[in-house]
N, C-alpha and C positions, 0 to 999 in steps of 0.2 A: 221138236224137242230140243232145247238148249243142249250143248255139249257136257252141261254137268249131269244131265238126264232128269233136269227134275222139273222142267216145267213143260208145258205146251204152246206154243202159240197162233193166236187167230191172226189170220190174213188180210182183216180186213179194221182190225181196230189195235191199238199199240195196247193191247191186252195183254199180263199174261196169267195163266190158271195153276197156281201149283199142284199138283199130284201127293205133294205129303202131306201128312196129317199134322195142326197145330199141335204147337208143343203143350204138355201137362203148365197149367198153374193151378196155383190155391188163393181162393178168393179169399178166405178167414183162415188166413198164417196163425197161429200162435206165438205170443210174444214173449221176452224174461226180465223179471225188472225185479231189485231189490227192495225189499222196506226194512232198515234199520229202527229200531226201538230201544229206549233205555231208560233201564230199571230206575224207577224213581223211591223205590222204598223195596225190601225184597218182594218175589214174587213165586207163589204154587198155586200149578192150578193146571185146568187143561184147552191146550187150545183146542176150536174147533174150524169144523167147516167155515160159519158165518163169521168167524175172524178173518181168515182164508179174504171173503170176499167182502169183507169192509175196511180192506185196504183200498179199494177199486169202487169209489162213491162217487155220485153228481150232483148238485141238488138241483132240485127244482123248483125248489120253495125255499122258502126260510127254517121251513117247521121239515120237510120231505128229502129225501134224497134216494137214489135211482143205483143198481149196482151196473156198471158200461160193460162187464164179464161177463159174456155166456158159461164159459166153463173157465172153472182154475185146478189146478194142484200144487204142493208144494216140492218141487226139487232140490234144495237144499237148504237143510238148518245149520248155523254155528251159533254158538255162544259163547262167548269171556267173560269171565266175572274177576274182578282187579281183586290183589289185597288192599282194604281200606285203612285195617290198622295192624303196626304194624308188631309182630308175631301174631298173628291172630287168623290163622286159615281158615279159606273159604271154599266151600262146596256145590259143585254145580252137578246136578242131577235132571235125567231124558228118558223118557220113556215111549214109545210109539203105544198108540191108546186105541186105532182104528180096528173097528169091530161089524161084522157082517150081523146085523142083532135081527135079521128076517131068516136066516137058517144057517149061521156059526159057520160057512163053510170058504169065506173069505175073511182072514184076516191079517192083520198087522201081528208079526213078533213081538211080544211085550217083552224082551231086554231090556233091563235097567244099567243107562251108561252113565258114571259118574267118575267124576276127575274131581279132585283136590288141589288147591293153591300148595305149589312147594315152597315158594318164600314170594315178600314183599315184588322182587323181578320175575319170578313165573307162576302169573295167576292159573285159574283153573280153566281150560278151557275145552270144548267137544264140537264137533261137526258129524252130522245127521245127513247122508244122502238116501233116502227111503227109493225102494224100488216101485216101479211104475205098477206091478203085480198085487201091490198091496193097500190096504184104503187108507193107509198114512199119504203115500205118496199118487195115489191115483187121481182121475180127474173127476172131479165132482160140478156137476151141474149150478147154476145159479136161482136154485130152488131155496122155499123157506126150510125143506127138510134138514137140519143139522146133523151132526156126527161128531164122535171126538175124535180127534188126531193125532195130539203128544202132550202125554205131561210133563211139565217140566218144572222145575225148583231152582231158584235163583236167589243171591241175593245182592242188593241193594248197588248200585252202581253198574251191575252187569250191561252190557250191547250185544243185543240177541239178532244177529241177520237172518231173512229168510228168500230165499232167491222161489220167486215164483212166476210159474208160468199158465198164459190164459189166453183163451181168444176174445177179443174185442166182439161187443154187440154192435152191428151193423143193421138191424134191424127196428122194429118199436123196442120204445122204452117197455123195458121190463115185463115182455111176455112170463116168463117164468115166474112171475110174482115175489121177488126179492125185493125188499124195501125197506128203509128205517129210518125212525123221527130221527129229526137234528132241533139244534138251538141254534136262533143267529145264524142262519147258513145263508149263502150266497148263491142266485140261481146260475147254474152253469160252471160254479166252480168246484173242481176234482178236489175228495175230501180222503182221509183215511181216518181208522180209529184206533184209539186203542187194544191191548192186548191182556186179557186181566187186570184191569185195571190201570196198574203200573206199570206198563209199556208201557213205553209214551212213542210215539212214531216222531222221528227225526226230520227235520227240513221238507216237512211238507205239513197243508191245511191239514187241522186234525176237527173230528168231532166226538 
C-alpha cells in the first residue's frame, strides 16, 4: 500500500490498482443559454412548450428540422417595453398559464404581473423566475405534446429575454418525435423561431 493508503501494488509489474471508487460524472449535463426576441408590432398571447423547444432546431432538409433538446424549461423570464411616444405610457403584462389538465393537481399560480412605463426614461418593465415545482418553470420533455406556459401582453418595440435551460440529444435524431416543416433551411444548420408571431429571435438563424 502507498503511504497515502490508497493504492496497492503488484511486485511483479509497475501496476498500480486503486482501492477508491471513480468519482461521480454526468454524461448529459444540462446547459443555460439565452434567446432574446423583439417585438416587431405589439404582442398577446401565450407561450407554450413547442416555443420552449423551437428555439433549439437543426435542419435536415430544406423543408425538415430536428429539435437537438431532450428536455427543456424555462428559468427565467424578463421583459422591457420602451416608451415609443412620448407622454404616452406603456404596459407590460405576465401571467404564468401552466396547468396540470389530466387531474388539476399541479399547477402554475396564475398571478397577473403588470408594470407600467413612468415616463419616456423608465419604461415598463418585469422579471419572471418560476419555480422548478411548477409547469411554468419545470422540465418538459421534447415530445409533440404541448402546454401553455405564460401569457403575456406587450407592446410594440419590447425585448423579451428568456434564460433556458436543457439537455442536449446525444443520441438519434428525434426519438421523441418532435419536428417542424421549415422554408429554405439549411442541412445542419441551428435554427430558432419565432414567438407569437412577433418575436422575432435576435442574432440568430430564424425559421
Amino acid at each position: 500500500m502507498d503511504a497515502d493508503g490508497l493504492y496497492l501494488h503488484n511486485t511483479n509489474h509497475d501496476v498500480r490498482h486503486p482501492i477508491v471508487a471513480l468519482p461521480e460524472i454526468v454524461i448529459q449535463p444540462s446547459y443555460l443559454a439565452y434567446r432574446r426576441f423583439v417585438a416587431s408590432s405589439s404582442v398577446s398571447g401565450i407561450i407554450t412548450i413547442q416555443d420552449c423547444l423551437n428555439q433549439f432546431m437543426v435542419a435536415t432538409t430544406s423543408v425538415l428540422a430536428y429539435c437537438c433538446v431532450m428536455a427543456i424549461r424555462i428559468k427565467k423570464v424578463r421583459c422591457l417595453a420602451p416608451v415609443t411616444t412620448q407622454g404616452t405610457s406603456v404596459t407590460l403584462t405576465m401571467q404564468p398559464a401552466g396547468l396540470d389538465s389530466s387531474n388539476n393537481s399541479f399547477n402554475s399560480v396564475p398571478e397577473v404581473y403588470v408594470d407600467t412605463s413612468a415616463s419616456i426614461d423608465v419604461p415598463a418593465y418585469l422579471s419572471l423566475t418560476p419555480s422548478v415545482m411548477t409547469p411554468f418553470g419545470s422540465w418538459h420533455q421534447a415530445t409533440t405534446v404541448n402546454q401553455n406556459l405564460l401569457t403575456i401582453t406587450a407592446p410594440q418595440g419590447s425585448t423579451l429575454d428568456i434564460l433556458f435551460e436543457f439537455v442536449l440529444r446525444w443520441s438519434s435524431p428525434n426519438p421523441s418525435g418532435y419536428t417542424r416543416t421549415i422554408a429554405a433551411g439549411t442541412a445542419g444548420v441551428f435554427y430558432a423561431a419565432s414567438i407569437l408571431s412577433n418575436f422575432i429571435p435576435a442574432d440568430v438563424e430564424t425559421i
